[in-house]
C-alpha positions as CSV (number, residue, x, y, z in Angstrom):
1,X,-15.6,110.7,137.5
2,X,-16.8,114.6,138.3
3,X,-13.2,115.1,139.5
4,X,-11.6,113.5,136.0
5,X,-14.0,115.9,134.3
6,X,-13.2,118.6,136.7
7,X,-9.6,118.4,135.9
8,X,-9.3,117.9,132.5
9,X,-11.6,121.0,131.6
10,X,-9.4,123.2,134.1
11,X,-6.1,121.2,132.1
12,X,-7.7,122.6,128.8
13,X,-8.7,126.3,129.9
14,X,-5.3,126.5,131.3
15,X,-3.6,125.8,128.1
16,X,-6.1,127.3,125.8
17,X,-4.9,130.3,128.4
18,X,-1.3,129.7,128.0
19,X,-1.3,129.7,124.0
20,X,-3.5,132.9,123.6
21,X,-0.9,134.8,125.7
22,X,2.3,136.5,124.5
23,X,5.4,135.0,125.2
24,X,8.1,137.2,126.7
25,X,10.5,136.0,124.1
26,X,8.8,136.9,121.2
27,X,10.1,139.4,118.7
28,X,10.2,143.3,119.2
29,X,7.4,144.7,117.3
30,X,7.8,148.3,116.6
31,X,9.2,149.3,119.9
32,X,12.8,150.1,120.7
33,X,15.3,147.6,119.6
34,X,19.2,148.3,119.7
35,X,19.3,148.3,116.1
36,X,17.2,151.0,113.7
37,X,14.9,149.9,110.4
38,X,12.7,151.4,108.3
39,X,10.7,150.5,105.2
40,X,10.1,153.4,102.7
41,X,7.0,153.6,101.5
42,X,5.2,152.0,104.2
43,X,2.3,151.6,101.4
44,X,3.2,150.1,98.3
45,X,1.2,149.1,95.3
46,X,1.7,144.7,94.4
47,X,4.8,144.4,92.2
48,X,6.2,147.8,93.4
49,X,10.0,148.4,95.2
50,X,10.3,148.9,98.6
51,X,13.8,150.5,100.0
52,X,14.8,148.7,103.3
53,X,17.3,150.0,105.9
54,X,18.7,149.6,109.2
55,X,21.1,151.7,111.2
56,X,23.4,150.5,114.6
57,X,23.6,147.3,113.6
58,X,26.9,146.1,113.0
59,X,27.0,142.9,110.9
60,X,25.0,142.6,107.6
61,X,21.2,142.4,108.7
62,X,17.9,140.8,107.1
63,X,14.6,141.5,106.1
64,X,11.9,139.0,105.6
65,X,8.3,139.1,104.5
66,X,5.3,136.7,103.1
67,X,5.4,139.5,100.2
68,X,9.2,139.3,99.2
69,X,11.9,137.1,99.7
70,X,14.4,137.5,102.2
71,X,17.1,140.6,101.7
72,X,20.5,140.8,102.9
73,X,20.9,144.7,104.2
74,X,25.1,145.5,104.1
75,X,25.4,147.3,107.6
76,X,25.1,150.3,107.7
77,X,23.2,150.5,104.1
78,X,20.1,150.0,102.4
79,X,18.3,147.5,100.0
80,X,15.6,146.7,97.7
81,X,12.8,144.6,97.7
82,X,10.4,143.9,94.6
83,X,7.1,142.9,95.9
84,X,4.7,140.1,95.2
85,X,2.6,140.6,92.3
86,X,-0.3,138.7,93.9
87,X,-0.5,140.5,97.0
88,X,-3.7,141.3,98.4
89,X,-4.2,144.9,98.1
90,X,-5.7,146.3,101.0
91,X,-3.6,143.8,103.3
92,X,-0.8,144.4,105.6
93,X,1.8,142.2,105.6
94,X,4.7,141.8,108.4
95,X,8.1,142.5,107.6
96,X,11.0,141.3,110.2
97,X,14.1,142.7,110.4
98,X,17.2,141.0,112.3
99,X,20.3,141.8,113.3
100,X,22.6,140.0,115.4
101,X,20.0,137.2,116.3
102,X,17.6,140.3,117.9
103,X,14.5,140.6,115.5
104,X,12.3,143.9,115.0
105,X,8.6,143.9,112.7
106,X,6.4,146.4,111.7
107,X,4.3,146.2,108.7
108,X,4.1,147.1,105.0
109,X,0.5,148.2,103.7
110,X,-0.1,146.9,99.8
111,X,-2.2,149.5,98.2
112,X,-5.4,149.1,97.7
113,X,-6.6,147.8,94.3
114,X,-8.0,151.1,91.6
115,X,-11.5,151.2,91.0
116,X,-11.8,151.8,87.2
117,X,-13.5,155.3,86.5
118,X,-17.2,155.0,85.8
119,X,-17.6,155.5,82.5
120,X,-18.9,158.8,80.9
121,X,-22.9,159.0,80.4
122,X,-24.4,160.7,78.4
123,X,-27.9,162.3,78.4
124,X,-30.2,161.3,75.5
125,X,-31.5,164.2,73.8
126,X,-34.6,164.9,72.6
127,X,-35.9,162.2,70.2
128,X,-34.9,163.5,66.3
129,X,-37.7,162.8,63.6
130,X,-35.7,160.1,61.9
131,X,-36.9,156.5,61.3
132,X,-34.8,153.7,62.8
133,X,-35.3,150.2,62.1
134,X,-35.4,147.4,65.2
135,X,-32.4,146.1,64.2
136,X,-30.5,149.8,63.8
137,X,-31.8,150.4,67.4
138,X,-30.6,147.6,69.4
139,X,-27.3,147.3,67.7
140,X,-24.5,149.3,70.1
141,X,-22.3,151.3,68.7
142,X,-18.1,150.1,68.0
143,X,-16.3,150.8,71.1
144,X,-19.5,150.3,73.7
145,X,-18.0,149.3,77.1
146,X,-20.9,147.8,79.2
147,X,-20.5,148.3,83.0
148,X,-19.5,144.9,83.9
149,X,-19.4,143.2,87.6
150,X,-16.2,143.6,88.9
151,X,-16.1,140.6,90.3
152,X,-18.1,136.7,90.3
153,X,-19.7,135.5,93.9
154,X,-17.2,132.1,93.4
155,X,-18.0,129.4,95.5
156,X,-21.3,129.7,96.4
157,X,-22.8,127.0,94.5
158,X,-26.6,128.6,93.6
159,X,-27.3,129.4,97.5
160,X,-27.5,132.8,96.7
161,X,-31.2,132.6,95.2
162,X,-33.8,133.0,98.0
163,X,-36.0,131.1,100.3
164,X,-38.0,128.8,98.8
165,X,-41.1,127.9,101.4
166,X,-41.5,124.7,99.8
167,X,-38.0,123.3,99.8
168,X,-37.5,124.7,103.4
169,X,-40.8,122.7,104.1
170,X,-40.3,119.6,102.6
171,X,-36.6,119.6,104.2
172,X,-37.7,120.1,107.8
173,X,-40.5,117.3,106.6
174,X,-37.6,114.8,105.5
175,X,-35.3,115.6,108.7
176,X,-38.1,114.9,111.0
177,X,-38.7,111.5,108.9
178,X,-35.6,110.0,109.6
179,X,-35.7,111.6,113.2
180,X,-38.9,109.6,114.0
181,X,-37.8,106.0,111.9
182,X,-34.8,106.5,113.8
183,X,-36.2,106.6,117.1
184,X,-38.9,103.9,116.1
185,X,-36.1,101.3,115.3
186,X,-33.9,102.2,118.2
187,X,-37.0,101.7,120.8
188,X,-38.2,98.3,119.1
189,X,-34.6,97.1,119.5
190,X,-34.4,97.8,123.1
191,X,-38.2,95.8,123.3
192,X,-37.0,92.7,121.6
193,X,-34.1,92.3,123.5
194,X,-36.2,92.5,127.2
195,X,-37.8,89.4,126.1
């Protein structure tokens, strides 16, 4: 049985080994190729054109990419690209280029989404001697932007509150309930059945 064992966790290091490796006929990535391509910019913003080119390659040529769809390139010429609006800004995204059944990548940057501007502050000056009401106070003024989150913590469901002693308690209370009643019933079923 040791030498089952033995085997089949040497069977799976081997193969977890053999699929984390490289393979030698996997695509030229930004080293020499017999072909020449660029992508101009290299950072774009989502939605913006990207010019595509590649030179020595004599039959038309493609370009590919999560971020666009695929773009025939006339040898010896250039083309454009329009991409995604919904790509992640900050990402990089592959592009692969292929000519004569030999493929090239390198990557395209999408720009990285603007901050807005903070808005402009102003300094409260000395109090005047006029008389506000409540009401005249905590009304804002038309136009008032509030500084607003840029984005919501999706997903999370309430977790996001704290530690609670008491629920943490009476959870490690409840786990270690059905751990005991658990054990209880499987030991009195193993005592009946010696009888």
């Amino acid at each position: 049985m040791r030498a089952i064992r033995a085997a089949s966790a040497a069977l799976l290091g081997v193969a977890a080994f053999a699929l984390t490796t490289a393979s030698p006929a996997a695509a030229v990535k930004d080293n020499a190729t017999p072909f020449g391509y660029t992508v101009t910019p290299s950072t774009v913003a989502a939605g913006g054109k990207v010019l595509l080119a590649v030179t020595k390659c004599s039959t038309p040529a493609t370009a590919s990419s999560g971020v666009f769809d695929t773009v025939t390139i006339p040898s010896g010429s250039t083309a454009a690209a329009t991409v995604d609006w919904d790509a992640k800004p900050g990402a990089k995204y592959e592009v692969t280029f292929t000519c004569n059944g030999v493929s090239a990548k390198t990557n395209l940057a999408i720009a990285a989404a603007k901050t807005p501007a903070p808005a402009p502050t102003q300094t409260p000056a000395a109090p005047a001697a006029t008389t506000q009401t409540p009401a005249q106070v905590a009304t804002p003024a038309v136009g008032a932007t509030s500084d607003a989150p840029l984005g919501v913590q999706g997903g999370v469901g309430g977790s996001i509150g704290g530690m609670n002693t008491a629920e943490i308690v009476a959870g490690t209370a409840l786990v270690v309930a059905a751990a005991t009643g658990t054990i209880y019933v499987a030991r009195r079923r193993a005592e009946s059945r010696r009888h």
